[in-house]
N, C-alpha and C positions, 0 to 999 in steps of 0.2 A: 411428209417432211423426211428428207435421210439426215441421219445421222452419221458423221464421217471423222474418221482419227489420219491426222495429216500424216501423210508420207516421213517416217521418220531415218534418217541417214546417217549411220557412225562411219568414220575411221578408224582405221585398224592404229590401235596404241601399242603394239607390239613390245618397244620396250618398256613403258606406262605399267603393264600386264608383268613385264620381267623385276622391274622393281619394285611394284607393290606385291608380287607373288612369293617372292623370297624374303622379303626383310616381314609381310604379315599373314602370306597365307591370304591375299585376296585377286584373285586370279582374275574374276568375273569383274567386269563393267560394272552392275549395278551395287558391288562389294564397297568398292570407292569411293571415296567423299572428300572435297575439296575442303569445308567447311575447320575451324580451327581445332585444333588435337587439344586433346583435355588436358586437364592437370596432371590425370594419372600414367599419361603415355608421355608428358612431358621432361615428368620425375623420371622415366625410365631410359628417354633421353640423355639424360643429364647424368647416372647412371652407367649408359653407355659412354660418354664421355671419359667420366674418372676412370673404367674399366680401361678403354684406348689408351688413355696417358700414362697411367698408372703400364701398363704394359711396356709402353713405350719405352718409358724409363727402367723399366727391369731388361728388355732388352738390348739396350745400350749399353749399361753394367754388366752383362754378360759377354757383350762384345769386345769390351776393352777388357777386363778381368782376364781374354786368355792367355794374358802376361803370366798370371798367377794362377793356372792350373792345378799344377803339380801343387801349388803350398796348398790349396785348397783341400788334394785329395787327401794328401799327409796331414790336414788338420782334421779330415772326417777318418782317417785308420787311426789318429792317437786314440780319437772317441770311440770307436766301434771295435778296433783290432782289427777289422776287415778290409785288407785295401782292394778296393774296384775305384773303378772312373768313375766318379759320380757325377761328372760334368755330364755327360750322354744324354739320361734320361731330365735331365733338366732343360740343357737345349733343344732338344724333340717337342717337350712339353708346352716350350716358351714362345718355338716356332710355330705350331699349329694355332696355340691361344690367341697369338698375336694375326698371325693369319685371318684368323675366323673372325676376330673384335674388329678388325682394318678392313675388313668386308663389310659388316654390317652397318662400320658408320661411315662406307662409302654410300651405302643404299639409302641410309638415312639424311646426307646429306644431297641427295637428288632424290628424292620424297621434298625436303622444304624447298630445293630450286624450283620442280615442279608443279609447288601448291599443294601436294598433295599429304592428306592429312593421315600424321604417327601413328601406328597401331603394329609395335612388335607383336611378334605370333608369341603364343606362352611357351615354346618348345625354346626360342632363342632367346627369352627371359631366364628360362633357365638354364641355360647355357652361361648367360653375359655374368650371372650371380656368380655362377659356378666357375666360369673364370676367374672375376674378382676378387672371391674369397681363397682361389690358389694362390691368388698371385700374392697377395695380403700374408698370407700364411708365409710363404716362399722367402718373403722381403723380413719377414719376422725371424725366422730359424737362421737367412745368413747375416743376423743382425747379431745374433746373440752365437753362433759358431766360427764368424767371419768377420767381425763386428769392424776389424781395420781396414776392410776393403775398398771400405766404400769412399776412401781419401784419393782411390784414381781415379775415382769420377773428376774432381779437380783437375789433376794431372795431366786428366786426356784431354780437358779443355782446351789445354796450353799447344794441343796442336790439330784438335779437331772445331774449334768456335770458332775461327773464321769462314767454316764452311757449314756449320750450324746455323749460322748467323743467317747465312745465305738464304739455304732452306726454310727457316721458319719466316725470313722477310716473304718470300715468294706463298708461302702459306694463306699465311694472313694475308696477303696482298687478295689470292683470290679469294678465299671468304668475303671480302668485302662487296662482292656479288650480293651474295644472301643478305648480309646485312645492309646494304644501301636500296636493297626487293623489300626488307620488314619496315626501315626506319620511314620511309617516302610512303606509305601506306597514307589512304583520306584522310583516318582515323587516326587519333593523337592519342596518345596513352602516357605515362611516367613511364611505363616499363621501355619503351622505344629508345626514351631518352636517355634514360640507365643503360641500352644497350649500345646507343651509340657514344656516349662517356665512357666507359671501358672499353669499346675497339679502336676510338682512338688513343685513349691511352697505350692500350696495349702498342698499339701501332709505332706512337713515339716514343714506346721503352724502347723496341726493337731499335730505331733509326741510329739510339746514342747509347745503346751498350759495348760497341766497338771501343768506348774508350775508357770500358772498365778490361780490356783482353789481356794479357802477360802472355805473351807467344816467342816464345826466343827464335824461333824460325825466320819470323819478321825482322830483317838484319841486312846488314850491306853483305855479298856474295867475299867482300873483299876482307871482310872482320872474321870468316869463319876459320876456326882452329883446326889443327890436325887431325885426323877422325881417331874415336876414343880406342885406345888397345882393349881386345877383347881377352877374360879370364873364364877357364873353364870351370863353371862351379859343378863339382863333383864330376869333372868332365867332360861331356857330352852325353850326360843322362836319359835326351831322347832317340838313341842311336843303340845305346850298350848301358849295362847295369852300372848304376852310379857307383863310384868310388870304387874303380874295376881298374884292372890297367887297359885294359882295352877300350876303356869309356875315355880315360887319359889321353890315349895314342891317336883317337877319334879327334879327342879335341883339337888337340895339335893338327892333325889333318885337314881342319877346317879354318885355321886363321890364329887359333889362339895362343897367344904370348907369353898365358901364363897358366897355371891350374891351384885351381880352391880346393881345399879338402878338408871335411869334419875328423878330428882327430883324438883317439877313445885309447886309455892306456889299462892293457892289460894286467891280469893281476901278478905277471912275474915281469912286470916293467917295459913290455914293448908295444910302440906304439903303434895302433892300426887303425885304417879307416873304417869308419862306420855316422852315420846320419843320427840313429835310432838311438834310444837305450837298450831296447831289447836287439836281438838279431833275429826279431823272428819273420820281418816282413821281407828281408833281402836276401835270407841263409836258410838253407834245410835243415836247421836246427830242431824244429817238431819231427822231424824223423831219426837223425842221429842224437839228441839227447833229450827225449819228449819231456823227460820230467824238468826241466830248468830250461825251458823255452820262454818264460814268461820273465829270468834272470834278469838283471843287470850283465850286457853285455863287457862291461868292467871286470866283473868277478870270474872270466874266463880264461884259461893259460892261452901261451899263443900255440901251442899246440892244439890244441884243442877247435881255438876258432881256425887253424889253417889248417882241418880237417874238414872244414864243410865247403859246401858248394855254395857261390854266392851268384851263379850267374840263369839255373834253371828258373829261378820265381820270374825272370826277365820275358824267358820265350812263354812259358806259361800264361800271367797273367797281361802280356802285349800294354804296359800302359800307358804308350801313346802310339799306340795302330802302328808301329812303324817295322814289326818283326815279319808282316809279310813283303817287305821290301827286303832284305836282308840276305845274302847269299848263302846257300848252304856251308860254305865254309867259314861265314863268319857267321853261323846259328853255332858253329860245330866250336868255334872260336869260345864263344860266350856263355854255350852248356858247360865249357872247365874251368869256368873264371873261380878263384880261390879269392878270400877275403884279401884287400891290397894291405903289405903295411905303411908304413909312412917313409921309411927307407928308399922301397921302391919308386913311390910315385917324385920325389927326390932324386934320384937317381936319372928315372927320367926326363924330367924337367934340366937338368943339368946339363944331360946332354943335347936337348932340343934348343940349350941356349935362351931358355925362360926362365923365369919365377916365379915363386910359390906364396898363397896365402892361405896359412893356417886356422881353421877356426877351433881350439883346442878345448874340449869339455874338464872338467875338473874332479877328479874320480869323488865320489862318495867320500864321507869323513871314517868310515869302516873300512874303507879299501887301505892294504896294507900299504901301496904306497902313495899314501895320501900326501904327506911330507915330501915326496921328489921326486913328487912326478915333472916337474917342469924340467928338471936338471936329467929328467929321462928321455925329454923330449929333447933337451937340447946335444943330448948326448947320440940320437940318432939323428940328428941335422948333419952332425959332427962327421957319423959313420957315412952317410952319403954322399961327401966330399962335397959342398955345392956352396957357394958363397954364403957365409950369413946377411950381408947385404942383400941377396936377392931372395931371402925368405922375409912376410912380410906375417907378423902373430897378430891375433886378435883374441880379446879376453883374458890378455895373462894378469889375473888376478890375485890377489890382492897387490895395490900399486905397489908395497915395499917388496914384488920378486919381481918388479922390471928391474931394478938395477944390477940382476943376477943375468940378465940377457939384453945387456944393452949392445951384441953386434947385430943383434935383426933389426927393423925396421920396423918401430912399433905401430901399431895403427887400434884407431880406437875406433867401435862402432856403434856409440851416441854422439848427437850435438854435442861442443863443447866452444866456449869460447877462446877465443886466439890465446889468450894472456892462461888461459887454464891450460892448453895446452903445450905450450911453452915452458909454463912450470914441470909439466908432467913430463917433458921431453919427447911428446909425440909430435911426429911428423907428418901423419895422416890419417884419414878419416875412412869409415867405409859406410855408408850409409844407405839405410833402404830410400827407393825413388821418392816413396809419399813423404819422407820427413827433410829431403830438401829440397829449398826453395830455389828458385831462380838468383836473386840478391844475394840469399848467403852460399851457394854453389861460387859466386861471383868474388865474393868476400874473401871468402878459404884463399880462392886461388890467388888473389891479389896481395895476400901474405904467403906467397908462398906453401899452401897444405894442398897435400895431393888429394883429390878426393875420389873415391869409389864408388858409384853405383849398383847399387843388386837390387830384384833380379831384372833384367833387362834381356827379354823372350820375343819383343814388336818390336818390326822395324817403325813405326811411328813414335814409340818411347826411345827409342836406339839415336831415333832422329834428334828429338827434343835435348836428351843429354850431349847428341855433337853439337845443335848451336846452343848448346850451351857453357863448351867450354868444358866439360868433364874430361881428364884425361882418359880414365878406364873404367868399363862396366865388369860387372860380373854376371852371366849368360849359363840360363842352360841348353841356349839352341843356338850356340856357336855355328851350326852350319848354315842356320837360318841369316843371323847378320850378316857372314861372312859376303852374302849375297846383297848388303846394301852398303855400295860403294862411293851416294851422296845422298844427303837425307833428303825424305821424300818428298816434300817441296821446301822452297826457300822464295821468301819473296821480301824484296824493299820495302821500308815504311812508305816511301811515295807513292809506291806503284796499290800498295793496300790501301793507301788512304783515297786513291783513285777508284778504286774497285768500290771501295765501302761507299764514297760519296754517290757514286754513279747510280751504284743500286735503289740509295735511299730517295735520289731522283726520280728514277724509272717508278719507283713502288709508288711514289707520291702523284704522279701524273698517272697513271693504271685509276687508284681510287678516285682522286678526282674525276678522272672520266667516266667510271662506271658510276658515280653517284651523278651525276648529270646524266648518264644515259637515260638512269632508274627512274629520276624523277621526271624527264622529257616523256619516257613512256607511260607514267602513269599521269601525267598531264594530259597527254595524248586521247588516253583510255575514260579522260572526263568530262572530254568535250564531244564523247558521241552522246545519239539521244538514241531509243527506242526503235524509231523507224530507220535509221542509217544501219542499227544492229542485224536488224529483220533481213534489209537488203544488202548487208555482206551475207548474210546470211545466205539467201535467194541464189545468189551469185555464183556460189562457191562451185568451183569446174567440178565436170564429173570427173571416173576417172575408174579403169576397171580393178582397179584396187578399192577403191570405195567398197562396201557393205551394204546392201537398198536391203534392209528388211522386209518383210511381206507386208503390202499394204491391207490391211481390214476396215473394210467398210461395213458398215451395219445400217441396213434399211428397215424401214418400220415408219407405217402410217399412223399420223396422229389424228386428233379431234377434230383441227384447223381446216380439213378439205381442203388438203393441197392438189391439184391438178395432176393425173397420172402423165400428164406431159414433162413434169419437170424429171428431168435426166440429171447423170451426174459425169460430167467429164474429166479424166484423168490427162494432168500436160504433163507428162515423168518428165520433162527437160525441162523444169522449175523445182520438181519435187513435193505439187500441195496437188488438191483439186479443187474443182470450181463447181457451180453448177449453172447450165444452162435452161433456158424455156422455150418450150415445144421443140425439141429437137437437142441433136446432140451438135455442140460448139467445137466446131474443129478450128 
């Protein structure tokens, strides 16, 4: 009797081998197992998941946030004294993480399209941990160092969820693959049903959250207001050293109508720009007076601060990349820049035919002119000839010394109600992006209060406040908006509700069909038997890509006295063998 092992035939799984090779370290065929993933590669699934979204959303936050750069870095120098970019080594970090995570659960998600069963490699386990817990970590530290940032998540909404919307309908639209391949399975489970109860759910959040959106973009073209006038806050700070005159002159150069300046009164009465308390992160003050670097920039004569340099920490420490753009003669400009006082930056605005808004600090209760200092400041408005109309104060406290300066244009920079400020006699507001809304931005101006904007650095927030009717933002990248001369989309409620209706169509007819595909194919797949298997099987073309392994035959006489006549005939254009008697079967 021979004993014979049938002809056996693979195909080349080329990519099969590429996605189980990278997502588990299983290279080889016989590595492979179609059979269901455990519990323990499932939890690792699941896992990888929160890692992806969880990433996802850190990375969005960093996307919108590079409105808020600069406040970021200036809130990690108040903590450390050290100012560097700290944004750099974060976005690096964020991009690779997010990279690597969005790979693995693309592999993972053709691993279940292909049947084929979950086994992350332990290298990429700890990898995915090791992601999750930076990321965790990351999301904790700008919680508690940045903890109000996280209100333009909102804000961005209002001009990026209609293209959000988009994206995650088309998402989920094709998942519905996978899950219409699990649900239609022979086998019935509760868990199937659980999973198809939440993807439609999920499904019909998507369809109708379009009409939870507040997009002021969404607007007739013919309702839109004048585009908002641009103010230079301390400038053009990414061009030239803030509160410089050269950062001033920038501004103006680029569009803007008016310039912002923090404003710090020295200890013999004159008022000068400065951001900080200390001067040590914008002045060479650790070189010209090492030992009171750490001072109250208050407690300085003005001689004194107009003996330092305020524009070398600029080209030194570059902090926004923008000094190797910079012409030699305007590095050679910005190495002599002297502390600005407020005379100057007045002076000039005066003659560029703009206005000024002041953010004025209020010296120490030890500072000798702790008593008059307002009457200092209004006494240098005075020397720079410039309209009191067109300077506009903020912070002049306590309320009983407005009535000591009622020719500026007071402006307040918290919420306050119409009727409170009407008592108070202010005229207008300045407020940061995250604490106004759409309605009361709406409100203000329908009583007449001019409202203000800060900081406004994206042209997509740039956008947001034109349709929404703000006259003027305050910018520290005046040459960046200058460049957006209509916001960057605008579309009609019709033409939206057109889009939004169409899509939730299209997404509805996709699932539909792929769940009837799903279940016609595994209908299909139930009504073969055994011997129809065999002979697809038999059938299948050759093909010199195919793989023919070595066939092994193993002969060996038994008990039986089988006839040395019986032969064994190989038909390779089937792929078995047979055997024939007294001779060979051709």
């Amino acid at each position: 009797m021979v004993k014979h092992q049938p002809l056996q035939v693979y195909e080349k799984q080329v990519f099969v081998s590429f996605v189980t090779g990278i997502y588990g370290c299983r290279w080889k065929r016989y590595q492979r197992s179609q059979d269901d993933s455990s519990k323990w590669e499932c939890a690792w699934f699941i896992i990888l998941c929160s890692s992806f979204f969880l990433l996802l959303f850190w990375a969005y936050f960093w996307l919108v946030a590079q409105n808020d750069f600069n406040d970021f870095n200036w809130s990690v120098y108040n903590r450390s004294g050290e100012w560097r970019d700290e944004t750099i080594p974060i976005l690096a970090s964020t991009t690779v993480g997010f990279s690597y995570i969005t790979f693995l659960m693309i592999l993972a998600l053709f691993h279940i399209s292909l049947g084929q069963q979950l086994n992350l490699y332990w290298v990429h386990k700890i990898g995915v941990l090791a992601t999750l817990l930076t990321t965790i970590s990351g999301v904790i530290s700008v919680d508690d160092l940045w903890g109000d940032e996280w209100d333009i998540l909102l804000v961005s909404l209002q001009s990026t969820a209609p293209f959000l919307h988009i994206g995650a309908l088309a998402t989920v639209t094709a998942i519905s693959w996978l899950v219409a391949g699990y649900v239609v399975r022979r086998e019935r489970s509760n868990f199937q049903v659980m999973v198809l109860v939440t993807y439609i759910t999920i499904l019909l959040a998507l369809y109708l959250v379009p009409l939870t959106f507040t997009c002021p973009c969404i607007m007739d073209r013919h309702s839109l207001k004048h585009r908002p006038d641009i103010i230079g806050r301390r400038g053009a700070p990414m061009l030239a050293p803030e509160n410089t005159m050269v950062s001033f002159n920038r501004a103006l150069q680029h569009g803007a109508t008016s310039l912002e300046a923090d404003v710090t009164l020295s200890v013999d009465g004159v008022p000068f720009l400065m951001r900080d308390r200390t001067l040590r992160r914008t002045t060479d003050v650790s070189k010209v007076f090492p030992s009171r670097k750490h001072e109250d920039a208050s407690f300085f004569n003005w001689t004194e601060i107009r003996s330092l340099n305020a524009g070398h920490w600029f080209l030194e420490s570059d902090p926004y990349w923008t000094v190797e753009s910079l012409s030699a003669r305007d590095r050679g400009r910005i190495g002599n820049q002297t502390v600005c006082s407020l005379v100057e930056m007045l002076r000039l605005a005066a003659r560029a035919n703009g206005s000024a808004m002041l953010n004025i600090r209020k010296p120490p209760a030890e500072h000798p002119r702790y008593r008059s200092w307002f009457m200092d400041t209004l006494w240098a408005v005075q020397k720079a000839g410039i309209s009191q109309k067109r300077v506009r104060t903020v912070t002049w406290t306590p309320d009983t010394d407005r009535g000591r300066v009622r020719g500026f244009q007071q402006t307040a920079n918290e919420k306050l109600s119409i009727a409170e400020m009407k008592h108070r006699g202010i005229t207008s507001l300045t407020l940061h992006y995250s604490k106004a809304s759409y309605r009361e931005i709406q409100e203000y101006l329908a009583n007449n209060v001019s409202v203000t904007v800060y900081p406004v650095n994206e042209p997509w927030l740039y956008s947001i406040m034109w349709c929404s009717g703000v006259p003027s933002v305050s910018s520290d990248a005046p040459q960046v908006l200058q460049k957006v001369p209509y916001p960057i989309w605008l579309m009609s409620q019709s033409a939206y509700g057109f889009i939004w209706i169409a899509s939730d169509l299209v997404s509805l007819a996709i699932v539909i069909g792929i769940f009837c595909f799903q279940k016609w194919k595994m209908s299909g797949m139930q009504n073969y038997n055994p011997e129809q298997i065999m002979l697809s099987a038999v059938t299948r073309r050759t093909s010199r890509d195919v793989n023919i392994m070595k066939e092994k035959l193993i002969f060996s006489e038994l008990n039986n006295g089988l006839s040395s006549t019986e032969e064994l005939s190989l038909y390779p254009e089937n792929g078995y063998a047979r055997y024939s008697h007294g001779g060979p079967s051709r």
